[in-house]
N, C-alpha and C positions, 0 to 999 in steps of 0.2 A: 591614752591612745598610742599605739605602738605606727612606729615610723610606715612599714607598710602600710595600716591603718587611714594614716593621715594621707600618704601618697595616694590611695585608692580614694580616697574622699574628692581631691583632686581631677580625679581621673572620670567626672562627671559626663553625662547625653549632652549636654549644654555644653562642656569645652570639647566634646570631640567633633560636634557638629559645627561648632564652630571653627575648628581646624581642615574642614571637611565642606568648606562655602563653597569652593568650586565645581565640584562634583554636583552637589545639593542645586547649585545655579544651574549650572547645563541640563539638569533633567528638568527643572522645573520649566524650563524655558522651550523641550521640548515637547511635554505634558501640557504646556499652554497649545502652542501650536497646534498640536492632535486633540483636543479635545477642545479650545475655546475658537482658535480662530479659525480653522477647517470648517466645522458645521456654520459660522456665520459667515463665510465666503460661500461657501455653495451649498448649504442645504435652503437659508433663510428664505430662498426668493423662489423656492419648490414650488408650483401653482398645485401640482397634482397630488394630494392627498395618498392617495392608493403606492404612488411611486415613494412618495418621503415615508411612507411607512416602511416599505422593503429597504429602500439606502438605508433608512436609519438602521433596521436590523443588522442591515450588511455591514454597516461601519462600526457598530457599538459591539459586535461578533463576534464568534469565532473566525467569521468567515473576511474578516479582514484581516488578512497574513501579513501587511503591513505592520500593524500592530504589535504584533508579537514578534514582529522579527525588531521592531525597534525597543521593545521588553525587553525582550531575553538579551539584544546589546547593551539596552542601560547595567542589569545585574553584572552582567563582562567587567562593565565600566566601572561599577559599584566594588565588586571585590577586586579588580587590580588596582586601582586607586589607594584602596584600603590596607593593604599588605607589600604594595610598592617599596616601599622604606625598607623592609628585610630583603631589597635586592640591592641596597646601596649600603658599603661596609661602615660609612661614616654615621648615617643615621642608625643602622642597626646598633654601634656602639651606643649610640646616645637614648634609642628609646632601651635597650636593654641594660640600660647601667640604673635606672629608674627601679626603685623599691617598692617595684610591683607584680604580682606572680602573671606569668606565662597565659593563665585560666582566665585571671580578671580580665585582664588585655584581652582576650581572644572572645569571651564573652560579651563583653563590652564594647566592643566593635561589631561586633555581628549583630548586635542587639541596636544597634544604631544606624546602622544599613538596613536594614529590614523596616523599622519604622519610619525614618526619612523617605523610603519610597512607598510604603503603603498608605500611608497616612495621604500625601498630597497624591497619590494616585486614586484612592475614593474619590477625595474632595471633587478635584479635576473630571473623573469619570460623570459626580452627579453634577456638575457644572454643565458639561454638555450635553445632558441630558435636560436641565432647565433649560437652557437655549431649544432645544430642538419643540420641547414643550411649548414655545410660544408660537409655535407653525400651526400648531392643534392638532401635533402628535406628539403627545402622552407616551413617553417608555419609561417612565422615573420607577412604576411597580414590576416593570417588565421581568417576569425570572430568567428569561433566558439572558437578556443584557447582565445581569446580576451573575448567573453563574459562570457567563465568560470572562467575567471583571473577574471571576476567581479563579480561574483559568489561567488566565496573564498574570495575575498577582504572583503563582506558584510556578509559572514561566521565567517570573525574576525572580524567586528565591533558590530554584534548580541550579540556573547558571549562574547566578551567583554561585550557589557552592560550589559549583563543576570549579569554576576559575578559582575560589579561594584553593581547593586545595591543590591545583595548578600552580599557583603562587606560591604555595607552601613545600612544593614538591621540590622548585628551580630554584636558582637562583639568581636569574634574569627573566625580565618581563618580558623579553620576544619570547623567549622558550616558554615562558608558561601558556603565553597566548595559542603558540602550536599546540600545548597541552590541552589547553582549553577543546582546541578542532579536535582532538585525538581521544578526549574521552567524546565525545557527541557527536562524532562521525564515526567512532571504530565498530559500531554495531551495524551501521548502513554499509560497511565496507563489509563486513563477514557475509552481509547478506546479495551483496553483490557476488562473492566467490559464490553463495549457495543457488544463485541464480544461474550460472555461469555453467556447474553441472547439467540442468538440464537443458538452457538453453543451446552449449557449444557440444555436451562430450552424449547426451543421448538425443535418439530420433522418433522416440514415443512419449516423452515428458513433455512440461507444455512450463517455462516459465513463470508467466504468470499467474500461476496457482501458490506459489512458495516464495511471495512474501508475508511479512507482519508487520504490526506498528513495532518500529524501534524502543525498545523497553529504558534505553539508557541517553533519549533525543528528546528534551523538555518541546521542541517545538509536535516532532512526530505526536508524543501525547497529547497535545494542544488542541491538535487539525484532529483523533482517531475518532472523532464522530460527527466530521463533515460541518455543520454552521450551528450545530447543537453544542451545548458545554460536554464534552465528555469524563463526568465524573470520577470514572473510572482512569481516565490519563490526570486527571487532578489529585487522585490520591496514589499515584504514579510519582507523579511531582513531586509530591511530598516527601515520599519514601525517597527520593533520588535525592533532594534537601536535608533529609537526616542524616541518610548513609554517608553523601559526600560531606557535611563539615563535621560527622563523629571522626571520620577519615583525615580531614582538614586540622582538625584540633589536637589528634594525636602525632601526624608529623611536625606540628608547631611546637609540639611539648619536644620532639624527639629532634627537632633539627639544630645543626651547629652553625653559630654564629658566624664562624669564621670562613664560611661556603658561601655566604653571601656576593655576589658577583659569577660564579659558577654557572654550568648549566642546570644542572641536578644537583644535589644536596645527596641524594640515597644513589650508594653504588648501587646497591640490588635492583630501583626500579632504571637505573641504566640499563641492565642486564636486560630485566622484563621486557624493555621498549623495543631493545635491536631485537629479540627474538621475536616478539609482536612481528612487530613493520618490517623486518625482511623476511619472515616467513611467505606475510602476505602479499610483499611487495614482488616478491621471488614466482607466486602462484599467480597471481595478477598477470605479471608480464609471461607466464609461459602462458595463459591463456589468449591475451591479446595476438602475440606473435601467431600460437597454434591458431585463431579462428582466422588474420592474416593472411596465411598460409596454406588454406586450403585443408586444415586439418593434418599438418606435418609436424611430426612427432619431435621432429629433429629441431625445428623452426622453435615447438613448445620449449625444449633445454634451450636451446639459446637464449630466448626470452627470458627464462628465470636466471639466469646466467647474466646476463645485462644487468635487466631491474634490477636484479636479487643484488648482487655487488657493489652496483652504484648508487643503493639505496642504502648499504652501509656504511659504505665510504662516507658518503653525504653524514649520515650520523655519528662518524667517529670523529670529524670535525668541527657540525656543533656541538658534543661532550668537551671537546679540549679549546672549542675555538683558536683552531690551528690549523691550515690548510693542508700540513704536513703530517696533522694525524690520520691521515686518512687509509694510510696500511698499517694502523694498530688493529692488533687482533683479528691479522687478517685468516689465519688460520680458523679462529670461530665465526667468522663473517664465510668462510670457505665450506665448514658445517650446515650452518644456515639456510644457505643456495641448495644443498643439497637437499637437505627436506625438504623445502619449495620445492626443487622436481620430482621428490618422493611424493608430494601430493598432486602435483598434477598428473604422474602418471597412476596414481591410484585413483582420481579421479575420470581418467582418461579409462581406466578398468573396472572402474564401478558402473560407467554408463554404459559400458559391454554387458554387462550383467543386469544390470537394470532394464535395458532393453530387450532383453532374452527372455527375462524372467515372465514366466504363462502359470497360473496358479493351479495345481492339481483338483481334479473334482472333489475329494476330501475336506480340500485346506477352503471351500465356496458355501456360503450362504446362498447368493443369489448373485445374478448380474444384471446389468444395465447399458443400455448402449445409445449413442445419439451421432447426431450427425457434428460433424465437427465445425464444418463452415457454416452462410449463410442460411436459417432456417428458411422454411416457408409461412410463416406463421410467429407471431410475437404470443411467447412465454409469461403468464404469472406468476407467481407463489405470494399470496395472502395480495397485499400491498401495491408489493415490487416487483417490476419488468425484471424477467431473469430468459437464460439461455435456456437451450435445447438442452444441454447437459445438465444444467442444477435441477430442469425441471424432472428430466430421467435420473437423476439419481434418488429425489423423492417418490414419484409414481409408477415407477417401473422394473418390476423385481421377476426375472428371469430364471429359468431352474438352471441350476450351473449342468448341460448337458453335454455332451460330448461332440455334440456338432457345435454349440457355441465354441468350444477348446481347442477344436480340429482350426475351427475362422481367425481363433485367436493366433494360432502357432505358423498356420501360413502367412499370415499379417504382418506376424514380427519378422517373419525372415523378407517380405515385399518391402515393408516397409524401409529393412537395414538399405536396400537394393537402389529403391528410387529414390531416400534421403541423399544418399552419397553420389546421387545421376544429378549432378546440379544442369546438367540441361534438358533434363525431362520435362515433358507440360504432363506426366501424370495422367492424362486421358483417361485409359485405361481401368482406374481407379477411384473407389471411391473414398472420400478420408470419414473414417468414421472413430469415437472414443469407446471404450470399452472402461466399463466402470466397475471394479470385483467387490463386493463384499464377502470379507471372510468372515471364518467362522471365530475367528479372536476378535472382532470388534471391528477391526480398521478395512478402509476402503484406500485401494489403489485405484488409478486411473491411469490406463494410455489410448494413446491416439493412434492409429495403425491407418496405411495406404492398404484399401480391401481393394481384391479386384474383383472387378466386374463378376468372372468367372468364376470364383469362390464364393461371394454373393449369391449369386443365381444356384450353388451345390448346398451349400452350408445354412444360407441363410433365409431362403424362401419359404421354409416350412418357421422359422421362428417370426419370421414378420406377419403370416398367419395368425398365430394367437393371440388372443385379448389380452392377456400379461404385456404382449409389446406394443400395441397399440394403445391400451389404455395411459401407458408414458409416451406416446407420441403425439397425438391427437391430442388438442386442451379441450374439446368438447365431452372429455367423461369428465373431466372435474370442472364444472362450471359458474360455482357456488357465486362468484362475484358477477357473475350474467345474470342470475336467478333473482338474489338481492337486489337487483337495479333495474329489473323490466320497462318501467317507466321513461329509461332515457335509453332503449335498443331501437340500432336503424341498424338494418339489410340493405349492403348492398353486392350485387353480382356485377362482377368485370368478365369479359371475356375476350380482352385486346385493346378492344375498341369502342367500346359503349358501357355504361356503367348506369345500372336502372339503380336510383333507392329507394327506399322506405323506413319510415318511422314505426315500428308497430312492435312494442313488446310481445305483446298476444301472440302473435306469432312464431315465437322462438322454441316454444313446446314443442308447435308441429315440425317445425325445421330441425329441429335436435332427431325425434322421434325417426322422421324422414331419412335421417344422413346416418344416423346411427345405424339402420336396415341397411343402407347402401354399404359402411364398410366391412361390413364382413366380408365383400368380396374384395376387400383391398388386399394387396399380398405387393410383394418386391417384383413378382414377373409383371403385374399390369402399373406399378410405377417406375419401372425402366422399361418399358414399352409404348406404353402410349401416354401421351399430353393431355391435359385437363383441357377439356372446353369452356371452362371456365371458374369461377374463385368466387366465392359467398364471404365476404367481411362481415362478420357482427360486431358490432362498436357499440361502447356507452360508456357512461360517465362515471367514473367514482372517487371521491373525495375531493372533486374539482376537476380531474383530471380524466381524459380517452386515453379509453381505452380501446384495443380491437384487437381482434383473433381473424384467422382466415382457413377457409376449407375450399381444397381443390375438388374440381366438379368434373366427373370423366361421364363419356358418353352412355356409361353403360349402369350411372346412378338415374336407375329409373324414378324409383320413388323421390329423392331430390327434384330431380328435374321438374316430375311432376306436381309435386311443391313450388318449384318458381312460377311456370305457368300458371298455375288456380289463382298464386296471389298478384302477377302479374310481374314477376321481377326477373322472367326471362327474357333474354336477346336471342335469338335465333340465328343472326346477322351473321354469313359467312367470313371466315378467315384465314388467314395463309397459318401455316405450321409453326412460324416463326413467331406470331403476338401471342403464342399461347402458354402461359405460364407453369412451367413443370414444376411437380414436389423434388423432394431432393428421390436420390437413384435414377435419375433420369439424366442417358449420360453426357455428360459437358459438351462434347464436341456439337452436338445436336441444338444447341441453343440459338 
């Protein structure tokens, strides 16, 4: 047996975990706590069945973010614990003087972390699951508790490896801990800049349309399917487990001994980091200052001018841990700042353009359009409550015409006009999105302040046709009303009295009915006059109410006629004010 040989023999799961008690004790101790003593302090004494079914779900979940945010800490814990000793110069002499390769060690440790936590995180997991089981709630088959347990497991194997090769990168354990926040937040911070575009530098984007699950945030993957396991972020995890210790293992093979105590080990990923984080830190602060400011240009350069510098500074002296390094490289730190403000002001000229840009009748498919604010009426699609706008962008496919493009092009220039009038109450306007489908595939969407007046030129002959009503009105696609006649009740509001009824039978005639009346619906008689009244049809589906609502004008004879026969009209006078208008009916009037 050759001396390596013998040394690796040595180098056994039994003496590293044994070297490795305290780490292995503090998890185990907090793995009791969450799973054995929590459900017998408060779930044991649940009287209500129905309720201890859902905590239990919620707690054994996804949907206990608790959980995983003390997961994905243990893993932290787990790889800087373990790679500790290559930040202190005394122990790195002494476990590297040992006649044993770089691979075995690094294998052998990772392979001993991994099982130390999975192993007593099953056990733990089906332990509290036996406890819960004596309530006479049964979750021990449950798949869904099963695939979050897998979920969490690949929570701690992520960030474990996020921080091993944090660890491996540094050569102090503050700095790898910042490394740690810096790979697992650096993709939610890009996405903050991407927000930041539409939200601060244009007046037709809409923020919340442009984000995503953080691809490179073991927790983000964890939560991207709400209290369900999402597979898909688990084999996310995984990938993000491989990538970072093949990453981890080759700067272990590559790193020098003698950098031990250092911040960084690799000049280059020096380089990489100040160019990262003052690029972003430089664009960050010019956007702060510029939204500050009222939108001043000037306000934005100083911003990145500040951040941007004092964010270097700040990192040239934890590189040297010297307070005095902090005008090294102050000339590329001087670079830096300046493409910070090369990007804000190219992003400060992209939302000029952005907001300008009206798609040519060639480059259109079709369009779509919805109201922006509060509908009048709750949206399906299959399942799920959704908006006016998801719903128009499924059912409602417009000829790209030229009076659409005329509405579109004044819109853009209203809307530049009354974004920038921050004391405008917008009266005048209506806010409406416009949804393009081109002829390449992809859909844009903006939001434009329409007026009144262009409205009533442009838009009154397309609210006419059934191509835009059929995406506005939910009574043409009604499939999940049709399915469920059985549990339909009618009821008419008109202010002040609210007659119901139970009677699916009925829904045929009222569909039949209302469908005759809108034809004469158009944009002049819903910015004209007020509904007398509101027909809710409501029912149940999948345990859950449902309801839709149609506005009822004095001039739906057949409706009306339909209330009366079955008796679910009010007559009952009312002032102007309790009467509920669809949308185009203008604000000030309410």
């Amino acid at each position: 047996m050759t001396p390596e040989n013998s040394s690796l023999s040595k180098l056994s799961q039994t003496e590293i975990t044994k070297r490795r008690k305290l780490p292995i004790a503090i998890m185990l101790v907090v793995l009791a706590i969450t799973y054995v003593f929590i459900p017998i302090l408060f779930f044991l004494n649940d009287p209500d069945e129905a309720v201890s079914v859902k905590n239990y779900l919620a707690y054994f979940t996804n949907e206990n973010a608790v959980i995983s945010f003390v997961i994905g800490l243990i893993g932290v814990y787990f790889a800087a614990s373990t790679f500790h000793y290559l930040h202190v110069p005394r122990q790195v002499d002494f476990y590297e003087s040992q006649p044993i390769t770089r691979k075995s060690r690094f294998n052998s440790l990772v392979l001993n972390n991994l099982v130390s936590f999975v192993v007593p995180y099953i056990i733990f997991v089906f332990l509290g699951l036996v406890i819960t089981a004596t309530t006479g709630v049964n979750l021990i088959a449950n798949g869904q508790v099963w695939g979050s347990t897998l979920a969490y497991v690949v929570v701690f194997t992520a960030f474990y490896a996020i921080t091993s090769l944090a660890m491996l990168i540094t050569g102090n354990t503050a700095i790898a801990m910042l490394g740690t926040i810096f790979f697992a937040t650096l993709e939610w911070i890009i996405m903050v800049v991407v927000n930041s575009f539409y939200s601060e530098f244009t007046v037709t984007g809409d923020s919340t349309v442009h984000t995503w699950t953080a691809f490179t945030n073991p927790w983000s993957q964890c939560f991207s399917s709400g209290s369900q396991p999402s597979y898909r972020g688990i084999a996310v995890n995984l990938l993000i487990t491989l990538v970072y210790l093949l990453l981890a293992y080759y700067a272990y093979q590559h790193r020098k001994n003698e950098l031990a105590g250092t911040a960084i080990v690799y000049e280059w990923i020096k380089q990489a980091v100040k160019v990262v984080v003052v690029l972003l830190a430089s664009t960050i602060g010019a956007v702060m200052v510029y939204s500050m400011t009222n939108k001043s240009v000037i306000g934005g350069v100083l911003g990145a001018i500040i951040v941007g510098f004092l964010m270097a500074f700040i990192l040239e002296i934890i590189f040297k841990f010297d307070i005095i390094a902090w005008k090294n490289h102050f000339a590329e730190s001087a670079i830096l700042v300046v493409l910070g403000i090369g990007v804000f002001l190219g992003l400060r000229y992209g939302g000029h353009q952005y907001d300008t840009w009206v798609p040519s009748e060639d480059q259109l498919a079709s369009v779509a359009l919805a109201t922006s604010e509060d509908s009048y009426s709750n949206y399906y699609l299959g399942n799920k409550e959704t908006d006016a706008e998801s719903y128009a962008k499924v059912y409602m496919k417009l000829s790209a015409s030229s009076q659409l493009l005329a509405l579109a092009k004044k819109s853009t220039e209203n809307t530049i006009v009354e974004r920038n009038d921050y004391d405008g109450d917008h009266s005048g306007s209506e806010m409406l999105s416009f949804i393009y489908r081109l002829k390449n595939g992809k859909t844009q969407v903006r939001s434009y302040y329409v007026k009144r007046s262009d409205l009533k030129t442009y838009f009154e002959g397309v609210s006419q046709t059934a191509a835009f009503k059929k995406g506005f009105f939910p009574i043409y696609h009604d499939a999940a009303i049709q399915n469920n006649l059985d549990s339909v009740t009618f009821s008419y509001r008109n202010g002040e009295q609210t007659i119901q009824r139970q009677n699916g039978q009925l829904y045929q005639e009222f569909k039949q009915s209302y469908l005759t009346d809108l034809k004469q619906w158009d944009y002049n008689l819903a910015s004209t006059k007020k509904p007398i009244g509101q027909v809710d049809v409501s029912w149940r589906q999948n345990g859950k109410k449902r309801k839709v609502s149609y506005p009822v004008y004095a001039s739906y004879t057949k409706t009306v006629a339909f209330l009366k026969k079955n008796k679910l009209y009010s007559s009952k006078a009312l002032s102007v004010n309790k009467q509920n208008p669809i949308e185009f009916y203008p604000n000030q009037d309410y």
